[in-house]
C-alpha positions as a Python dict, from the first residue, in 0.01 Angstrom:
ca = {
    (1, 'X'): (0, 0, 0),
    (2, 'X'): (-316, 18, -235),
    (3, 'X'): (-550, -4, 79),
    (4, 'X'): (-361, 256, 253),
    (5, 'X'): (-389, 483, -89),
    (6, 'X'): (-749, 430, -58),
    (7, 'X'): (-803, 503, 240),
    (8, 'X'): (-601, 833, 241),
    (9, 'X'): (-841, 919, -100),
    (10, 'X'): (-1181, 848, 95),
    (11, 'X'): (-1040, 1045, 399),
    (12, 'X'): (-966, 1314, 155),
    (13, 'X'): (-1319, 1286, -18),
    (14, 'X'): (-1523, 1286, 336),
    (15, 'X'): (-1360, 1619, 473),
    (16, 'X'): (-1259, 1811, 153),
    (17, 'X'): (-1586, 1995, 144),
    (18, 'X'): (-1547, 2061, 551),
    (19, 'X'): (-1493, 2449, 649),
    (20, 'X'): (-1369, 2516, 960),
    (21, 'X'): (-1659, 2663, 1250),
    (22, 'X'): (-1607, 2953, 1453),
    (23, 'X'): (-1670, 2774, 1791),
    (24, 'X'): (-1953, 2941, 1982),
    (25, 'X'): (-1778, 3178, 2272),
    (26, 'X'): (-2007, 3217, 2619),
    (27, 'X'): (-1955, 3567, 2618),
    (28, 'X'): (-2111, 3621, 2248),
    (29, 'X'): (-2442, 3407, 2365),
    (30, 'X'): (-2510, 3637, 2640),
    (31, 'X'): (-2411, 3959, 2492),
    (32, 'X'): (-2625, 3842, 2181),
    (33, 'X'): (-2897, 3794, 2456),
    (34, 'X'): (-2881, 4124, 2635),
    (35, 'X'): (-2876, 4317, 2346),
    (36, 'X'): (-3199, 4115, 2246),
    (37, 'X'): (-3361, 4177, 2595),
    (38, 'X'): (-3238, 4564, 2590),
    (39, 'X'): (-3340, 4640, 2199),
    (40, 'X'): (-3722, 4524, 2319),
    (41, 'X'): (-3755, 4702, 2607),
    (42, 'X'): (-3635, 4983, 2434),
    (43, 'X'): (-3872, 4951, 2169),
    (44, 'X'): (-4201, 4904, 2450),
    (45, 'X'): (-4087, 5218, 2623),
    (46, 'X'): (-4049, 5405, 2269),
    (47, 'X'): (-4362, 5318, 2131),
    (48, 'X'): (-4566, 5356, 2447),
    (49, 'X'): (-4383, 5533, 2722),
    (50, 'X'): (-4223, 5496, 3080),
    (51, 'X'): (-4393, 5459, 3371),
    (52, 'X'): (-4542, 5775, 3526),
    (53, 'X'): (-4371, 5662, 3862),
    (54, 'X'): (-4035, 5614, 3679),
    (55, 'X'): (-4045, 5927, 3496),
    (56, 'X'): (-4153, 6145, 3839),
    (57, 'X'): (-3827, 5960, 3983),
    (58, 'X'): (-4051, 5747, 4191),
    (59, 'X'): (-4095, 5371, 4191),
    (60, 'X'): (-4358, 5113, 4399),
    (61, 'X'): (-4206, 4859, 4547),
    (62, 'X'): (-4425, 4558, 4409),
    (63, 'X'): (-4305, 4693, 4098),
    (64, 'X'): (-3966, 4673, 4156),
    (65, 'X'): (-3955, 4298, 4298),
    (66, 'X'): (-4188, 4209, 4029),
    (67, 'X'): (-3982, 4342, 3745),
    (68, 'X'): (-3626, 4247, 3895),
    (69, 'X'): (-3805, 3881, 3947),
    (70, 'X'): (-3874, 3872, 3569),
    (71, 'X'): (-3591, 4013, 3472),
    (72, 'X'): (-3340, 3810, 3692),
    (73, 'X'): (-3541, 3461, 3559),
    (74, 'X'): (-3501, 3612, 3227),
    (75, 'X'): (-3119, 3594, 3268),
    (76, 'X'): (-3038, 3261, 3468),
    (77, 'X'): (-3213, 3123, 3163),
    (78, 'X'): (-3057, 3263, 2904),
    (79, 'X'): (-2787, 3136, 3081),
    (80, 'X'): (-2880, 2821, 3051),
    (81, 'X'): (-2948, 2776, 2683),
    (82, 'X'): (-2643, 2926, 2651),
    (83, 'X'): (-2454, 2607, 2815),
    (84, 'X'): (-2692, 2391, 2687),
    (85, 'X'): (-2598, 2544, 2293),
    (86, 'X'): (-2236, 2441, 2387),
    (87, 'X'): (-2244, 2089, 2570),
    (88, 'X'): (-1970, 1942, 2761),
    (89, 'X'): (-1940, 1717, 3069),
    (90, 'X'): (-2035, 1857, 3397),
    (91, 'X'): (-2239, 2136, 3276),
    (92, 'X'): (-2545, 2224, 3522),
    (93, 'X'): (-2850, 2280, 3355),
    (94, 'X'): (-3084, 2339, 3659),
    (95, 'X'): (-2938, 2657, 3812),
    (96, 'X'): (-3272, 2878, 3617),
    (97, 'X'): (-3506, 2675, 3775),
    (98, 'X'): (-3407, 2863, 4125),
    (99, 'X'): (-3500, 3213, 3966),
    (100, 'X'): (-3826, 3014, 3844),
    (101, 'X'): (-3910, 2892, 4177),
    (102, 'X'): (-3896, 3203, 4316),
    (103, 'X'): (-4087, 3409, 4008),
    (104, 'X'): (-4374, 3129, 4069),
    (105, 'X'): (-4454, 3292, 4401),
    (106, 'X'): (-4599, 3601, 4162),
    (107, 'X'): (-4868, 3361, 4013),
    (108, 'X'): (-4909, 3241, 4320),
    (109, 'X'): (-5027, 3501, 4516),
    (110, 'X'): (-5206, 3674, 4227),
    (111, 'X'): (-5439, 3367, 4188),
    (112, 'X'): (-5500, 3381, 4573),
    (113, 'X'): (-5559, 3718, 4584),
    (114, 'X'): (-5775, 3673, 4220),
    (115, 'X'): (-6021, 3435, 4457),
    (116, 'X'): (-6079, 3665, 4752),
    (117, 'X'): (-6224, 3924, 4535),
    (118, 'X'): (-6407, 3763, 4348),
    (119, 'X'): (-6617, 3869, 4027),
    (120, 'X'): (-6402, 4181, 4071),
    (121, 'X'): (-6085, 4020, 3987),
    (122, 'X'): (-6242, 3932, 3626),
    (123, 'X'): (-6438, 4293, 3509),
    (124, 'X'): (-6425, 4337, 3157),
    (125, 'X'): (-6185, 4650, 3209),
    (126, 'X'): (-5937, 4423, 3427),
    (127, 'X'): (-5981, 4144, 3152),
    (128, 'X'): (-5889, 4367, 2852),
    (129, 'X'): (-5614, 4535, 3064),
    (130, 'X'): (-5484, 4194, 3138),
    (131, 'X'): (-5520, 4074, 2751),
    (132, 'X'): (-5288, 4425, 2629),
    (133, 'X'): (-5045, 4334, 2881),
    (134, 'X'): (-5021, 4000, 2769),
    (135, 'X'): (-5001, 4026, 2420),
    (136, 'X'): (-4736, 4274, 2451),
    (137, 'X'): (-4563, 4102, 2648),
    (138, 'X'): (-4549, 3773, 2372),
    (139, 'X'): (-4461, 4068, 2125),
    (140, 'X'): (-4172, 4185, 2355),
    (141, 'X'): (-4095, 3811, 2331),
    (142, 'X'): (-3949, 3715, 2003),
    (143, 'X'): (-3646, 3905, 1916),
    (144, 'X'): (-3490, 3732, 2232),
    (145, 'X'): (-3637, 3384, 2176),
    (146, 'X'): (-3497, 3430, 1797),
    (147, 'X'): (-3234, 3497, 1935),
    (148, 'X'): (-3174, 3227, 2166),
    (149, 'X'): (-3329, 2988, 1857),
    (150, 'X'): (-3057, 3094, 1645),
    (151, 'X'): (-2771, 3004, 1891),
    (152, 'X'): (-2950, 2655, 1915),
    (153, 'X'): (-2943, 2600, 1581),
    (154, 'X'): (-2562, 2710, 1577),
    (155, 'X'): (-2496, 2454, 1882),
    (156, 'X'): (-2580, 2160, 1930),
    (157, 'X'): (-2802, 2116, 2270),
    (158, 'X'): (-2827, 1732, 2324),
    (159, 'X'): (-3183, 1808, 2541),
    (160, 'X'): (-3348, 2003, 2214),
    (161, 'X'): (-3721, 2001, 2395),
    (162, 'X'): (-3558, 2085, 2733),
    (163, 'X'): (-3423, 2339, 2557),
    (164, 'X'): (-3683, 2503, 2415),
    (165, 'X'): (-3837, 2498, 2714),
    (166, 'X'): (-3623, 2720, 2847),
    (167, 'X'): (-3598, 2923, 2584),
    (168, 'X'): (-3932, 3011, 2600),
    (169, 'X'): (-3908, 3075, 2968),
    (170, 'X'): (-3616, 3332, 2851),
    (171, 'X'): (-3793, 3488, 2610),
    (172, 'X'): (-4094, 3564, 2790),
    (173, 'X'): (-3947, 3668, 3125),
    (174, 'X'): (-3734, 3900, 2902),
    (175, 'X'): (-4106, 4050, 2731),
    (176, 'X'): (-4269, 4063, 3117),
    (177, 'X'): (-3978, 4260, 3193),
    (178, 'X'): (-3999, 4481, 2873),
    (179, 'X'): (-4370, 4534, 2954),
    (180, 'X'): (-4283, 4631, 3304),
    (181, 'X'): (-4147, 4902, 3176),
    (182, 'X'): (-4478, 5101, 3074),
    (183, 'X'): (-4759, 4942, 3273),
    (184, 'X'): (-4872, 5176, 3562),
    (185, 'X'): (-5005, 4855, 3701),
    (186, 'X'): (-4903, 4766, 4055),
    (187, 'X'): (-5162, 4509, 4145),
    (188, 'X'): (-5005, 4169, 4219),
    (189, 'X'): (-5332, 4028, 4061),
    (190, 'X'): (-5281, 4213, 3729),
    (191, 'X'): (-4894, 4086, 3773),
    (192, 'X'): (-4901, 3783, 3910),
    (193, 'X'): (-5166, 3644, 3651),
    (194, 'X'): (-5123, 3837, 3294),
    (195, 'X'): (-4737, 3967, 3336),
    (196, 'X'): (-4668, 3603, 3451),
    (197, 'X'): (-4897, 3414, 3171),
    (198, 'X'): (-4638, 3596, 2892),
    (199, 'X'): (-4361, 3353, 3041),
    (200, 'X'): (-4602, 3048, 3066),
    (201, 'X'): (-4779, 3100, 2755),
    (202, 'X'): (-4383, 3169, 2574),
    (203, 'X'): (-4232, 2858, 2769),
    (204, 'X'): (-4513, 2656, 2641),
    (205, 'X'): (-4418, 2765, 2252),
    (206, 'X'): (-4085, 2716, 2284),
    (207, 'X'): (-4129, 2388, 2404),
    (208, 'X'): (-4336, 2284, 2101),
    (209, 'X'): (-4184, 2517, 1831),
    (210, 'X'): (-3811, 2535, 1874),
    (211, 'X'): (-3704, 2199, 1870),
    (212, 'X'): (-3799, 2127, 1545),
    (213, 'X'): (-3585, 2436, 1440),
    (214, 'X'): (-3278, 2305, 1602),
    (215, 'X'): (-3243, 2000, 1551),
    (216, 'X'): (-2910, 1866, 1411),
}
């Protein structure tokens, strides 16, 4: 009887400082990731404007792929950190990488087009173009990767560098997108190299940075 008193007082003792969680809902993560995505493009076309093209009513199409690539990689990830914040058995982790496989093709062709022209591809104007577009584009980047840190950190993501990872890949598709959104740039060498280095560059960080903030 003593052994079973003592036991019911350590019981008592482990979880009497315990408050309950509010479990993490799905629908929350991605609404709290939308609204992160939507508040920075918002704030790029705000600060430095639409597109002319947009605003005459008017789009190019290597804009519009581009973007809707960035901005549909942007979302499958999201996606996945969002399952990967709330673990359970069967949960697919891989279903981003087919939005990455087919964003890669930007790079892709921007490098090969990069070599065919040559010194051209690398003037100083093209080069500090480039750099603008890029740092913006890391700017446009944290309030989702906060974000997406933040429901980590809530969670508890049994992969914390794979998640990162794709944090980061989140994040910065999300800030390509936003910077989509004002450059008048529709040369798949300007795209496929500097929009496309935000979400490598962003991927990279989160790999390195975010696991140490999340883990548990």
């Amino acid at each position: 009887m003593t052994m079973h008193r003592d036991s019911d007082a350590l019981i008592a003792a482990l979880v009497g400082e315990l408050e309950p969680v509010r479990p993490l809902r799905f629908g929350a993560g991605l609404a709290g990731a939308l609204t992160a995505a939507g508040l920075s493009a918002a704030g790029v076309v705000m600060l430095l404007g639409l597109r002319p093209d947009w605003v005459a009513g008017s789009a190019d199409p290597m804009h519009l792929v581009a973007t809707g690539l960035f901005g549909g990689l942007g979302l499958a990830a999201s996606v996945t950190v969002i399952v990967m914040g709330r673990p359970q058995v069967g949960s697919d982790h891989g279903g981003w990488r087919w939005a990455a496989g087919m964003a890669a093709l930007l790079p892709l062709v921007g490098l090969a087009a990069a070599i065919g022209r040559g010194r051209e591809a690398m003037a100083p104007e093209v080069m500090r173009h480039g750099a603008e577009c890029f740092g913006l584009g890391a700017a446009a980047s944290l309030l989702v990767a906060a974000m997406l840190t933040a429901w980590l950190r809530r969670g508890a993501p049994t992969a914390p560098a794979r998640a990162g990872l794709v944090a980061g890949v989140a994040a910065g598709a999300f800030g390509s997108f936003a910077v989509s959104l004002h450059c008048p740039d529709n040369d798949i060498v300007h795209i496929g190299i500097w929009h496309a280095a935000t979400v490598v560059a962003m991927a990279a960080a989160g790999r390195l940075v975010i696991p140490r903030l999340i883990r548990w």
